[in-house]
N, CA, C and O of each residue as an XYZ file, in Angstrom:
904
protein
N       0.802     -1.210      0.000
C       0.000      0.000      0.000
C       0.844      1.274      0.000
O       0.303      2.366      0.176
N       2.148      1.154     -0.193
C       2.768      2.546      0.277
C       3.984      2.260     -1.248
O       4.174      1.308     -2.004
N       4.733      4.018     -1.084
C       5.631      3.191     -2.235
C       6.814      3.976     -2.092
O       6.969      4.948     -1.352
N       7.621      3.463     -2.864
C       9.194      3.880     -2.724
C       9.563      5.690     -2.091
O       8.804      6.514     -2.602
N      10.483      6.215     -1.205
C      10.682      7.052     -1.077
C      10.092      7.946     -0.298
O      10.599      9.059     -0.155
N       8.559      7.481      0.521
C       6.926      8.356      0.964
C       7.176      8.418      2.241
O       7.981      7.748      2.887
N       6.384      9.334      2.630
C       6.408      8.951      3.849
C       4.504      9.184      4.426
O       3.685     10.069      4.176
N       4.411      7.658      5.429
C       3.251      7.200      5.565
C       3.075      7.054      7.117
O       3.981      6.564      7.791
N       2.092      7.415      7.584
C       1.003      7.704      8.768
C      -0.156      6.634      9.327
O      -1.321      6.848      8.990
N       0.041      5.896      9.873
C      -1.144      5.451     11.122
C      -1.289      5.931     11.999
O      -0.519      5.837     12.955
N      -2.669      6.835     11.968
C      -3.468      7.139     13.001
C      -4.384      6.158     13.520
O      -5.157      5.382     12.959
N      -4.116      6.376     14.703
C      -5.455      5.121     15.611
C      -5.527      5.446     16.857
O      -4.794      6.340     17.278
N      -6.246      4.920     17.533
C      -6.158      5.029     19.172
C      -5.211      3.599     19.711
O      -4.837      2.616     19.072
N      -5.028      3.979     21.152
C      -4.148      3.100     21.737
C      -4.273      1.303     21.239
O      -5.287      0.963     21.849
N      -3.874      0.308     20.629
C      -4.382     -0.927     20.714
C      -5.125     -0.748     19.373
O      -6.311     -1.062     19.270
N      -4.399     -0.229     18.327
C      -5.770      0.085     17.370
C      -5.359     -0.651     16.061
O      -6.037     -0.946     15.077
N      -3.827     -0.894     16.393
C      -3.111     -2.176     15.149
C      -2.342     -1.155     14.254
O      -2.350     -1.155     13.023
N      -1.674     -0.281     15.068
C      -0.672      1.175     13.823
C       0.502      0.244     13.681
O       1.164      0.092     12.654
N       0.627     -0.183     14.494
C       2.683     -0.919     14.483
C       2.232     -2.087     13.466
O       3.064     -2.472     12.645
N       1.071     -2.609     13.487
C       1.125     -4.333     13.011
C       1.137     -3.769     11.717
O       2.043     -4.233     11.024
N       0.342     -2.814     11.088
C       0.311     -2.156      9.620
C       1.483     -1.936      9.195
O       2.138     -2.431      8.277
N       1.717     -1.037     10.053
C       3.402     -0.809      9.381
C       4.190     -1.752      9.165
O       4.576     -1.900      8.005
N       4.676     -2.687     10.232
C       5.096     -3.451     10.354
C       4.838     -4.486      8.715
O       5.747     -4.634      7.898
N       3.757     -4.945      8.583
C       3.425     -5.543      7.688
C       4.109     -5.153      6.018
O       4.645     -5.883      5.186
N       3.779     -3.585      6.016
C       4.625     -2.908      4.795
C       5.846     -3.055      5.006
O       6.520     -2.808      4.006
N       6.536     -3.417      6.077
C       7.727     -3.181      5.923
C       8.889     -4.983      5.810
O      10.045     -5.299      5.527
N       7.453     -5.726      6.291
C       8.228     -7.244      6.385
C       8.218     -7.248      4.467
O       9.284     -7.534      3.922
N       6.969     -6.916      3.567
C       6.988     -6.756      2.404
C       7.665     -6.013      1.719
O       7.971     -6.354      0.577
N       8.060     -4.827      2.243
C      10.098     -3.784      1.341
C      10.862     -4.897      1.661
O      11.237     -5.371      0.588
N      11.332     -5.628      2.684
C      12.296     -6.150      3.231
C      12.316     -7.715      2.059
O      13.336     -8.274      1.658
N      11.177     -8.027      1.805
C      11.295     -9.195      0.961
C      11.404     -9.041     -0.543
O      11.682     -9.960     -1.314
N      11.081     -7.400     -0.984
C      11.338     -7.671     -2.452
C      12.202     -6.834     -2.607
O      12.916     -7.222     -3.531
N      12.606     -5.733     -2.156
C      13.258     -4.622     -2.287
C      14.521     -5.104     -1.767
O      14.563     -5.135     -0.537
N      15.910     -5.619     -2.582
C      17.448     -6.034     -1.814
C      18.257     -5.036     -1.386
O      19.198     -5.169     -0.604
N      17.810     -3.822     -2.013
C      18.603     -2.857     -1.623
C      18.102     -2.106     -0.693
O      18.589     -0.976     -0.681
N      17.245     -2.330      0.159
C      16.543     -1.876      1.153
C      17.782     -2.430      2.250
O      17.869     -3.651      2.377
N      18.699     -1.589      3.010
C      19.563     -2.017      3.834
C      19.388     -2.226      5.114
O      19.839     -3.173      5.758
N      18.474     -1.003      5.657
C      18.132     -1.126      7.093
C      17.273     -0.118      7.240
O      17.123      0.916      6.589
N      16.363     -0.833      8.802
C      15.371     -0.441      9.156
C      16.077      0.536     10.456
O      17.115      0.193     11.023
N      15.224      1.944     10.841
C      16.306      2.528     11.752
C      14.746      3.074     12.598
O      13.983      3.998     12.315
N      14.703      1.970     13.804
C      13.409      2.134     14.729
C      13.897      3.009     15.510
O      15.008      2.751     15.974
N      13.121      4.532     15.970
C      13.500      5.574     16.722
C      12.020      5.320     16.974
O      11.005      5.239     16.283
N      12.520      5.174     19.006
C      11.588      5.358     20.183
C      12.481      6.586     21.372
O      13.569      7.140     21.534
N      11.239      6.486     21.911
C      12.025      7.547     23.480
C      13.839      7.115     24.106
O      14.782      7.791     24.518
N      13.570      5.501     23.853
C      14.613      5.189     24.813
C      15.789      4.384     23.595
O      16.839      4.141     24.190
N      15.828      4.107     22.673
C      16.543      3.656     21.519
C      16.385      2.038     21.828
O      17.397      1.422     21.494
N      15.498      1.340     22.306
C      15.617     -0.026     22.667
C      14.230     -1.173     22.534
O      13.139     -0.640     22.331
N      14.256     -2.235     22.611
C      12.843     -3.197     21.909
C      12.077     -2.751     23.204
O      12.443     -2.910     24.369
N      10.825     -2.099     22.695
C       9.639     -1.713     23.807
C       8.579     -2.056     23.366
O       7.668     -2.048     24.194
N       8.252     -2.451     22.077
C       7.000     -2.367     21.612
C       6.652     -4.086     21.426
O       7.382     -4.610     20.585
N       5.654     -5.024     22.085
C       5.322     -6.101     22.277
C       5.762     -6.510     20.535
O       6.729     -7.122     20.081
N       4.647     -5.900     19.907
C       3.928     -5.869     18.560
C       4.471     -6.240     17.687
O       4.141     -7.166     16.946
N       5.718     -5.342     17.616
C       7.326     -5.278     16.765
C       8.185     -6.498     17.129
O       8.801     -7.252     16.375
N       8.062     -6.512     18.681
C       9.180     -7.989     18.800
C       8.493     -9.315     18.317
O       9.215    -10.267     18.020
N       7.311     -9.404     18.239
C       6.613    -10.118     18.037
C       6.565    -10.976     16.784
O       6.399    -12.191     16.674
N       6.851     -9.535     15.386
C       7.115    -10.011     14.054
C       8.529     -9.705     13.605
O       9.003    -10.056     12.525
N       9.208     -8.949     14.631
C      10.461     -8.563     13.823
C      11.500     -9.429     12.983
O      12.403     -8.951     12.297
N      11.172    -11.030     13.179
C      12.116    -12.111     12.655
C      11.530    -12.445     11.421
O      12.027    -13.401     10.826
N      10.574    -11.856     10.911
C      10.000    -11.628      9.910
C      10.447    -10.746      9.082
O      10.069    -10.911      7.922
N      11.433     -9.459      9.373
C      12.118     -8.468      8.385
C      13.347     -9.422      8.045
O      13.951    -10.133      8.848
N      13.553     -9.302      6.862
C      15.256     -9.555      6.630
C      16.120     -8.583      5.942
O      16.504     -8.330      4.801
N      16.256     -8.148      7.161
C      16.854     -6.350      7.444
C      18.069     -6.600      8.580
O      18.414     -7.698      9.017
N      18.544     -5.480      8.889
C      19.102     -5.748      9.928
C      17.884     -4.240     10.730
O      17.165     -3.545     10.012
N      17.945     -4.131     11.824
C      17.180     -3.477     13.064
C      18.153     -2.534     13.569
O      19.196     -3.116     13.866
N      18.191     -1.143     13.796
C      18.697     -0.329     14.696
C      17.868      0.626     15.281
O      17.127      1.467     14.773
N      18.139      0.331     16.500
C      17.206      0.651     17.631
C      18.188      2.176     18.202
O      19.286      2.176     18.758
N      17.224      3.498     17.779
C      17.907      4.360     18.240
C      17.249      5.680     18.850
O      16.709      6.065     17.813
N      16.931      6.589     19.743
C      16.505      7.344     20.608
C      16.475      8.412     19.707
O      17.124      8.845     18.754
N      15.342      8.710     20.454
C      15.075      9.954     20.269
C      16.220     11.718     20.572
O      16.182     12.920     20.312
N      16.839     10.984     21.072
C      18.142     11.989     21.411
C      19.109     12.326     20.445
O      19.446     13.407     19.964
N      19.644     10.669     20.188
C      20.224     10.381     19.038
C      20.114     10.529     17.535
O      21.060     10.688     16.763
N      18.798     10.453     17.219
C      17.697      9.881     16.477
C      18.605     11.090     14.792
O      18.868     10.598     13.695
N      18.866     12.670     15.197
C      18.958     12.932     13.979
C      21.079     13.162     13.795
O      21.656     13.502     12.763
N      21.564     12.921     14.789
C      22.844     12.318     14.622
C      22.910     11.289     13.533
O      23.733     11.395     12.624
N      22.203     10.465     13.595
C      22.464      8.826     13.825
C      21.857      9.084     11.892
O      22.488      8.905     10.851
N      20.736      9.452     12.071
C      20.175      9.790     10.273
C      21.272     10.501      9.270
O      21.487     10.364      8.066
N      21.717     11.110     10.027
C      22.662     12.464      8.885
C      23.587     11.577      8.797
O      23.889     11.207      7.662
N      24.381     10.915     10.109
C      25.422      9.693      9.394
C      25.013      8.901      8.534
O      25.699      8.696      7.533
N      23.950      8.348      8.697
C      23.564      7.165      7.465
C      23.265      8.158      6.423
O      23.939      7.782      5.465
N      22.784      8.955      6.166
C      23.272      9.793      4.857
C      24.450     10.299      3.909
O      24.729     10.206      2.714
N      24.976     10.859      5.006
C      26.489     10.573      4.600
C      27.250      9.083      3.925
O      27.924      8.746      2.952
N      26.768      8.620      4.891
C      28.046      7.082      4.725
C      27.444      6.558      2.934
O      28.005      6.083      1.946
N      25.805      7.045      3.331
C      25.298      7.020      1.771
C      25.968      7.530      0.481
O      26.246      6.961     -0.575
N      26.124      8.712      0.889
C      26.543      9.627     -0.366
C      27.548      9.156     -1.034
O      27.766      9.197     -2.245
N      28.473      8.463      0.269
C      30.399      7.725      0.054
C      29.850      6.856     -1.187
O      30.220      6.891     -2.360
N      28.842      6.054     -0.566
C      28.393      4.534     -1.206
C      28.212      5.144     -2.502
O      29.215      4.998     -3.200
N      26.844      6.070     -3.320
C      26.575      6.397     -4.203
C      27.568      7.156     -5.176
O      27.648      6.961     -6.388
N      28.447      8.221     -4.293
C      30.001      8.297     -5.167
C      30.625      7.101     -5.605
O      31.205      7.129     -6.691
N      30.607      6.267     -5.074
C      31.677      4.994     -5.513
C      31.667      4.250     -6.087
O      32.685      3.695     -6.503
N      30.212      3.839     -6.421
C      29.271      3.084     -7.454
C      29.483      3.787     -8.763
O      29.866      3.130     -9.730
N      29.177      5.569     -8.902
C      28.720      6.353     -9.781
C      30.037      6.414    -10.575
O      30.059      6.547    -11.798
N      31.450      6.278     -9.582
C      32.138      6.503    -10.198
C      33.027      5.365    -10.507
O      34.033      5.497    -11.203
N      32.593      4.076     -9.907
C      33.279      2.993    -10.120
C      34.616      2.943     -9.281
O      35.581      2.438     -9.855
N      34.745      3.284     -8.331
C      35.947      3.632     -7.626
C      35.769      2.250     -6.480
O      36.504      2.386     -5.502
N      35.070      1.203     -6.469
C      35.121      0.301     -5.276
C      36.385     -0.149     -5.377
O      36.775     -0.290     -4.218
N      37.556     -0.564     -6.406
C      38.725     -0.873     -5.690
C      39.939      0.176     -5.405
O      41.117      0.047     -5.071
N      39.014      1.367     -5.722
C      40.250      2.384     -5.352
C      40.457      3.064     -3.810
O      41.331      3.866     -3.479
N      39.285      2.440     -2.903
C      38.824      3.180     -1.783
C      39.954      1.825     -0.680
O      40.220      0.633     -0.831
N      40.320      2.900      0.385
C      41.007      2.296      1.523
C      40.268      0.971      1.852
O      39.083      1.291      1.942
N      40.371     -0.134      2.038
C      39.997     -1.134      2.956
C      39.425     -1.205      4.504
O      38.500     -1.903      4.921
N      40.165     -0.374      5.152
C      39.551     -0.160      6.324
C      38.079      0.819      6.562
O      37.129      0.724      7.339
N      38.456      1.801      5.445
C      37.278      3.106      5.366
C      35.919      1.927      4.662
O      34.756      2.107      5.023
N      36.200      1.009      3.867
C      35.197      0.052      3.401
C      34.646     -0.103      4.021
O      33.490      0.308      4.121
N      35.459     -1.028      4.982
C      34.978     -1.674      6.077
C      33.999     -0.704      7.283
O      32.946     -1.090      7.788
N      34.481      0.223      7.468
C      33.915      1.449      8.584
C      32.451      1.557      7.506
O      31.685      0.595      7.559
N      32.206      2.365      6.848
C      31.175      2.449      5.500
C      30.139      1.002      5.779
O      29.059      0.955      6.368
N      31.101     -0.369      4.965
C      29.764     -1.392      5.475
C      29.151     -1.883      6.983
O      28.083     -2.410      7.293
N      30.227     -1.498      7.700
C      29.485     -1.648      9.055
C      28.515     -0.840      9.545
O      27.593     -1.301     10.218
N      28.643      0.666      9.207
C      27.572      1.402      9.866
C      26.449      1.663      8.642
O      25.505      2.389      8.954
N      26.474      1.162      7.364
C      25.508      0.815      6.693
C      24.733     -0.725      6.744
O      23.690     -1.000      6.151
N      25.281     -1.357      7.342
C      24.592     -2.729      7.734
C      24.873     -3.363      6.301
O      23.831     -3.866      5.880
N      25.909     -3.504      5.431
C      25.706     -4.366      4.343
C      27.531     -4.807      4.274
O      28.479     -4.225      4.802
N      27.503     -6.279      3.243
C      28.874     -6.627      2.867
C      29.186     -6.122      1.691
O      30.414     -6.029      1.668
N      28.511     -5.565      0.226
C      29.719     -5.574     -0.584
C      28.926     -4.349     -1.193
O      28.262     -3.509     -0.586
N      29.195     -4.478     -2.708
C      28.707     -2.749     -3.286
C      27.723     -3.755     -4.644
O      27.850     -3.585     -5.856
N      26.906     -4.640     -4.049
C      25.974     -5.528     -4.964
C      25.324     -4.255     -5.882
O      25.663     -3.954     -7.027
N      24.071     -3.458     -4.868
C      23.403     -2.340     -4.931
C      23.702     -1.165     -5.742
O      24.844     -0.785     -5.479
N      23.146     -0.450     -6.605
C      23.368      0.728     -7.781
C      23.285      1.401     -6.351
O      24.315      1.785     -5.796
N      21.640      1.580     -5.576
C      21.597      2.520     -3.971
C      21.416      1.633     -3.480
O      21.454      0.450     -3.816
N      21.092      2.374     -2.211
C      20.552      2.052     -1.243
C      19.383      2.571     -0.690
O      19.120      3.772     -0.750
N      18.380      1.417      0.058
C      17.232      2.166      0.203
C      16.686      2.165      1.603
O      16.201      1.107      2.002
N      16.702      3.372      2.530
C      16.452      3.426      3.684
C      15.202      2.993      4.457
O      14.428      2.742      3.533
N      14.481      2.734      5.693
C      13.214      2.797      6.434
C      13.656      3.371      7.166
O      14.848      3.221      7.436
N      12.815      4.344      7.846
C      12.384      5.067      9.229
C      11.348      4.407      9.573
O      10.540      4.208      8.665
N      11.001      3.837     10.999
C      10.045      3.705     11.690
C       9.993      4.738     12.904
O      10.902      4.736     13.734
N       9.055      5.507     12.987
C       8.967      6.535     14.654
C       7.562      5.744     14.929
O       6.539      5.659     14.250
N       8.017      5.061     16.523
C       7.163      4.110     16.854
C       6.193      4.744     17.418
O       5.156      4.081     17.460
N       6.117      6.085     18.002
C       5.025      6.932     18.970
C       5.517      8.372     18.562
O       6.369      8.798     19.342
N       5.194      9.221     17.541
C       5.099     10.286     16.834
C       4.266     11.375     17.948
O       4.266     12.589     17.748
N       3.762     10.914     18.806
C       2.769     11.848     19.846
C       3.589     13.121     20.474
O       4.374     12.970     21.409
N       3.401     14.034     20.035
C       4.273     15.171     20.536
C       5.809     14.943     20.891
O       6.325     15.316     21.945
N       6.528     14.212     19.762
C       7.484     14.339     19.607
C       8.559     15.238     19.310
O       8.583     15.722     18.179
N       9.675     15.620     20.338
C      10.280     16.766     20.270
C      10.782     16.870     18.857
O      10.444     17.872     18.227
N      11.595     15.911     18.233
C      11.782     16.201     17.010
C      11.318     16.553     15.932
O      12.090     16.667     14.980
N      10.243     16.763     15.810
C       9.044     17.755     14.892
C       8.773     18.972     15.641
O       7.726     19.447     15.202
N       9.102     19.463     16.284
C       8.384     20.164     16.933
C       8.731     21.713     16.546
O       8.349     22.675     17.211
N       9.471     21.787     15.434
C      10.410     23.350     15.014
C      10.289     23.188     13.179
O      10.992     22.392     12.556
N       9.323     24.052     12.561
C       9.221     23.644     10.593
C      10.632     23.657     10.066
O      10.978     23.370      8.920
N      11.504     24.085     11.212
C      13.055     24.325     10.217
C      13.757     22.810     11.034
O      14.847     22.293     10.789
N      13.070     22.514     11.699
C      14.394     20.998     12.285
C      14.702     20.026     11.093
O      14.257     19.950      9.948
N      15.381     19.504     11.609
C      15.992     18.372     10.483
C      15.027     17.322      9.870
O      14.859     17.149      8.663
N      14.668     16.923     10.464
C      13.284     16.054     10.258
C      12.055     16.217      9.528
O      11.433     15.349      8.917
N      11.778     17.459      9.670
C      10.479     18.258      8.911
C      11.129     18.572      7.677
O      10.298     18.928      6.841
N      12.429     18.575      7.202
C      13.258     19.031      6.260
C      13.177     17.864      5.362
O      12.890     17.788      4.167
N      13.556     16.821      6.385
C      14.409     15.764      5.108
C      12.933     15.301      4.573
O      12.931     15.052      3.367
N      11.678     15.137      5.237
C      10.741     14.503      4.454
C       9.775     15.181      3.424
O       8.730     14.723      2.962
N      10.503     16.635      3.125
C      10.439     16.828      2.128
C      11.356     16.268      0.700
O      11.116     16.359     -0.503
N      12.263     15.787      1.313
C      13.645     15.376     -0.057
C      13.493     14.113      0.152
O      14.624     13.821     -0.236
N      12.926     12.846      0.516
C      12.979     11.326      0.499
C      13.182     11.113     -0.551
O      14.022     10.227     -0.394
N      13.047     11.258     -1.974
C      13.459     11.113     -3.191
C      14.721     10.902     -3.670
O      15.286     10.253     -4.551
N      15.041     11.883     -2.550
C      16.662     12.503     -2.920
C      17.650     12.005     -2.200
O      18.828     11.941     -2.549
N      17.103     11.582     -1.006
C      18.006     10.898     -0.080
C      17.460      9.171      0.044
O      17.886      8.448      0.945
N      16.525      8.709     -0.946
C      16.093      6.784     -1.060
C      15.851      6.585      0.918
O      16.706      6.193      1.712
N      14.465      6.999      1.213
C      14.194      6.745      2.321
C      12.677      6.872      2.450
O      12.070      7.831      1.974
N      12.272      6.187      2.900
C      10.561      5.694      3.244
C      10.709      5.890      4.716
O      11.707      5.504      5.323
N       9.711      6.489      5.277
C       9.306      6.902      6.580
C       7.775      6.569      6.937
O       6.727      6.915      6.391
N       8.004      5.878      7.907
C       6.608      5.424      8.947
C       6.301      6.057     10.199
O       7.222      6.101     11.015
N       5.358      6.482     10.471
C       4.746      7.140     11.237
C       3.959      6.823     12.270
O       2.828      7.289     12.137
N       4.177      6.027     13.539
C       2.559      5.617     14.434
C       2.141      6.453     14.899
O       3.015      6.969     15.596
N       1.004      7.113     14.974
C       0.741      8.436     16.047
C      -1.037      8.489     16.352
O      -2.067      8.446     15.679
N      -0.589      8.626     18.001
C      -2.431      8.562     18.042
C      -3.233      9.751     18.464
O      -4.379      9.683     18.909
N      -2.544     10.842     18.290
C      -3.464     12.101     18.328
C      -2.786     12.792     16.965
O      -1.625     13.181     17.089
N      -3.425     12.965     15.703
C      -3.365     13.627     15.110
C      -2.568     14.866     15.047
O      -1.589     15.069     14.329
N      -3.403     16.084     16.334
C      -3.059     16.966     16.241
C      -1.598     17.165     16.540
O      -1.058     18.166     16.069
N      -0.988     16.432     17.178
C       0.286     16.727     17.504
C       1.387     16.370     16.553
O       2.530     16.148     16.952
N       1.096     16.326     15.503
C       2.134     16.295     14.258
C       2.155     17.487     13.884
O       1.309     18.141     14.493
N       2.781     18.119     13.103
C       3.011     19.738     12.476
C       2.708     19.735     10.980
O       3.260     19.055     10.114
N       1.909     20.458     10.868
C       1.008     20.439      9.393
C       1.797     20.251      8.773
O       1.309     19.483      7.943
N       3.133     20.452      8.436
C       4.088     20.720      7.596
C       4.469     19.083      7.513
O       4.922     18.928      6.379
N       4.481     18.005      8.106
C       4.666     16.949      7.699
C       2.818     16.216      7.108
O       2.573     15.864      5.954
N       2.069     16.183      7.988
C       1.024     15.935      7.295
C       0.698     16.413      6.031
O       0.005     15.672      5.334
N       1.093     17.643      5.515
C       0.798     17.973      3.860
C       1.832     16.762      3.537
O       1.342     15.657      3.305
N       2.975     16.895      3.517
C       3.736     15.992      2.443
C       3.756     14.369      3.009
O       4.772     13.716      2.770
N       2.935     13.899      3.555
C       2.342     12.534      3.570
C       1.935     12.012      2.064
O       1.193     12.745      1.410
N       2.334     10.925      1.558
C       2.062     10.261      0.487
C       0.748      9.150      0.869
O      -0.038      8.964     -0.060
N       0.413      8.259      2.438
C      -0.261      7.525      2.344
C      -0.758      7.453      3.934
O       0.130      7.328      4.777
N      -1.972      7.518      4.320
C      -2.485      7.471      5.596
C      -3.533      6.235      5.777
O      -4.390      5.796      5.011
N      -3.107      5.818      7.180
C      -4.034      4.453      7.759
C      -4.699      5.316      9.074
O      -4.218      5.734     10.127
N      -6.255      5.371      8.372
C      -6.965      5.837      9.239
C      -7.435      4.741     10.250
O      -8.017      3.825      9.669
N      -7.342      4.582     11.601
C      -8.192      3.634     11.962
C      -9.281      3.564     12.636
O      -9.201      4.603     13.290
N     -10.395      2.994     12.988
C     -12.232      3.099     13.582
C     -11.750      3.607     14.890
O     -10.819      3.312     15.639
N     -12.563      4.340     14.899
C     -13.403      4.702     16.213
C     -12.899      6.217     16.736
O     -12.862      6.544     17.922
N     -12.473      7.175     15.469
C     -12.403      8.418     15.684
C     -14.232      9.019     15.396
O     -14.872      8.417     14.534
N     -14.830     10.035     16.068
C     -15.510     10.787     15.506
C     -15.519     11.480     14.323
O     -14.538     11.859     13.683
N     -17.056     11.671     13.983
C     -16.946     12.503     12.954
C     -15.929     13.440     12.909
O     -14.969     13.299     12.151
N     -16.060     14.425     13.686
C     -15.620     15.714     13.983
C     -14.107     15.333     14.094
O     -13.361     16.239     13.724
N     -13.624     14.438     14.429
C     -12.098     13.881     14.791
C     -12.047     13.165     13.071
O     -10.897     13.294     12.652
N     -12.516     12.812     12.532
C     -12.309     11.993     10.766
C     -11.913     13.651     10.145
O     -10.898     14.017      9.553
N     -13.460     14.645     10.647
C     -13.267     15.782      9.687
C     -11.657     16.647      9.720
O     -10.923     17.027      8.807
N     -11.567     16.716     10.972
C     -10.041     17.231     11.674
C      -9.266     16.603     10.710
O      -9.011     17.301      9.729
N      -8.774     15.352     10.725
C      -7.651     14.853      9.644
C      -7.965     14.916      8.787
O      -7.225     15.792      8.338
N      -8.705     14.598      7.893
C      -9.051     14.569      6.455
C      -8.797     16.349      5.609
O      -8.610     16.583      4.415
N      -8.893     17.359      6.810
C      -9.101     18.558      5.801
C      -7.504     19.167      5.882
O      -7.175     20.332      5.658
N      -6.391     17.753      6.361
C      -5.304     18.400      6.432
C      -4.556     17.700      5.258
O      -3.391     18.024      5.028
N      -5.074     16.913      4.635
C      -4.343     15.852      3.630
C      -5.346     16.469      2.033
O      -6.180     17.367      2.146
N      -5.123     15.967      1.029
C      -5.305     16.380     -0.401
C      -6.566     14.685     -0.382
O      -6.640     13.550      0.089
N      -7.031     15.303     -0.938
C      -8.417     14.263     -0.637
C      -9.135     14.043     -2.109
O     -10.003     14.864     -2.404
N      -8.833     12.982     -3.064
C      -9.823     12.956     -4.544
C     -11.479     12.370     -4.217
O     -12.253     12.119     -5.141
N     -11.758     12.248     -3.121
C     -13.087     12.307     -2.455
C     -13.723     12.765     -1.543
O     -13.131     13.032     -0.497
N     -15.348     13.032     -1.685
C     -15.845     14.079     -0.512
C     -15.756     13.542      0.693
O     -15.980     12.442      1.198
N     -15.394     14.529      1.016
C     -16.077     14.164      3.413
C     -17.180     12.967      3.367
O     -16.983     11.905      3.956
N     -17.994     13.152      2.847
C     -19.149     12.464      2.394
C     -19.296     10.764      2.067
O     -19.963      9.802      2.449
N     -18.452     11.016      1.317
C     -17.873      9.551      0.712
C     -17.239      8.619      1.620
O     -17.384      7.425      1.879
N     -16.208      9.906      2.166
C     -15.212      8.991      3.073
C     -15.929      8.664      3.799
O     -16.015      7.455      4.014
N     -16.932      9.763      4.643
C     -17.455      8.956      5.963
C     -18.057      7.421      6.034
O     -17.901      6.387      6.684
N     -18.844      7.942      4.950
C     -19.630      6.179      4.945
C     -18.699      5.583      4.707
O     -18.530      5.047      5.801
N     -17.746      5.161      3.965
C     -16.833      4.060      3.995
C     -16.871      3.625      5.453
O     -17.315      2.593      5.956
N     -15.967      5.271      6.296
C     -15.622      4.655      7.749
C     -16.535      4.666      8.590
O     -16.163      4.385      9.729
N     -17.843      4.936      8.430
C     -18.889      4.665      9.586
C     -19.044      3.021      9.380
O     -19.415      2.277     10.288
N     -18.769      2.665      8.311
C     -18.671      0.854      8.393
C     -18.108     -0.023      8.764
O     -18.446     -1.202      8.871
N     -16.528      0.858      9.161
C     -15.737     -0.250      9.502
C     -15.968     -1.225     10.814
O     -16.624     -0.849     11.785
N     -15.592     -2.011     10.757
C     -15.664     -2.982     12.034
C     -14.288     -2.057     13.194
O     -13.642     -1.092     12.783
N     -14.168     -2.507     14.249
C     -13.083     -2.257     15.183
C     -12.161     -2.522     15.000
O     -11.442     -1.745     15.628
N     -11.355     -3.492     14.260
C     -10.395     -3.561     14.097
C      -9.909     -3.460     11.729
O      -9.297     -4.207     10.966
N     -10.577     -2.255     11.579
C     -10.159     -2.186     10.350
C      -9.855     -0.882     10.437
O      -9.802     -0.118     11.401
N      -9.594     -0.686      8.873
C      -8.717      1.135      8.698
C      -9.000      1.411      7.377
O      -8.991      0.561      6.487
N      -9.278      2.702      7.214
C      -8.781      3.495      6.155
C      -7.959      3.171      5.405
O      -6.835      3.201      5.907
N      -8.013      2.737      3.988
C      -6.634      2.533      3.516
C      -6.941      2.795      2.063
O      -7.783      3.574      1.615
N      -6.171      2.068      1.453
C      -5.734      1.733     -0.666
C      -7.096      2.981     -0.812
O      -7.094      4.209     -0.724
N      -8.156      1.989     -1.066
C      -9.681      2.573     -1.662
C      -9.555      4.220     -1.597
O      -9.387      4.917     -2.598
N      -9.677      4.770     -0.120
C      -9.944      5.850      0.101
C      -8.403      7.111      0.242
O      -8.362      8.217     -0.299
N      -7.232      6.445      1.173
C      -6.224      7.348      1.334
C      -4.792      6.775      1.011
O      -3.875      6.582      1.809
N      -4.824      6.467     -0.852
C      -3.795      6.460     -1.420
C      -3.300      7.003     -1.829
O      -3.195      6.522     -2.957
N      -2.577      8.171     -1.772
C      -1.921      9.137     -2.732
C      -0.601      9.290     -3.102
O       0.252      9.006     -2.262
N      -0.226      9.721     -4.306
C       0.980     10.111     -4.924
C       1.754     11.271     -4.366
O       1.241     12.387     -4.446
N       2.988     11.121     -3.785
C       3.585     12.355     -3.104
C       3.468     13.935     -4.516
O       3.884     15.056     -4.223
């Protein structure tokens, strides 16, 4: 349901199945996509907290880095970098002209062994997006880069269960949202008039006044092209 480069949103309430969704898109990059290198899970504390995730994670064939919210845009700008090395070296054919040890430094903190890959293709998971300090400024790093995912080969996931506490400025450039049951009208109308919508309020509602409790918003109604 999501596609190369986007960055995508589950909204739900607590227990509402945001991680298992994601999760799901992402055991599916991990199985067709080879150049998909690593998944880079940023929580509060940089460590396995989420039942949900440990639950399927032997299901990615990725490697996992578990990294804080402290850390969180250190840790990104390096894997960008170490990127750029990678994409110079390919572009220019230089893999046996580069030091051995600097290789080695390069595939370790990119999680891969050789230069198989033309790129490389990143995941972000932010496991609880809920008034997260790192959005919290339109000029921070974060609100920046997901405007350029194109540019930098990175897909970003989103769990978050109050809406409002994301910054419009990432909700416009959302490519794909998982609405899930049991928001109000008035709480459906709230999100919906912040995203680009090829159907009425109208439309959507009835879809989601139908859902059962454990379904969502998805393909049919909130697929879009970045």
């Amino acid at each position: 349901y999501v596609q190369y480069n986007t960055l995508n949103i589950a909204g739900g309430r607590q227990r509402s199945g945001k991680t298992h969704t994601i999760i799901k898109e992402i055991i599916k990059i991990s199985a067709v996509s080879k150049r998909t290198h690593l998944l880079i899970y940023i929580n509060k504390n940089g460590a396995p907290s989420d039942p949900t995730f440990e639950s399927l994670k032997g299901l990615i064939s990725m490697p996992v880095e578990y990294v804080s919210e402290d850390n969180a845009e250190k840790f990104v700008q390096d894997i960008l970098k170490w990127k750029m090395l990678y994409n110079y070296i390919k572009e220019k054919h230089y893999e046996d002209r580069i030091q051995e040890d600097q290789v080695e430094k390069m595939f370790d903190f990119l999680k891969i062994d050789n230069f198989a890959n033309v790129t490389l293709h990143t995941l972000i998971f932010f496991e609880d997006a809920a008034n997260n300090k790192l959005f919290k400024k339109n000029t921070n790093f974060f609100n920046q880069l997901f405007t350029r995912l194109a540019h930098v080969q990175c897909s970003v996931f989103i769990a978050v269960q109050f809406w409002k506490s994301l910054p419009t400025e990432i909700k416009s450039n959302t490519s794909t949202i998982f609405i899930f049951s049991r928001f109000s009208k008035e709480q459906l109308r709230y999100i919906l008039r912040q995203v680009p919508l090829p159907y009425t309020f109208e439309q959507i509602l009835d879809v989601y006044t139908k859902l059962n409790e454990n379904e969502k918003l998805r393909e049919l109604v909130l697929k879009f092209n970045a």
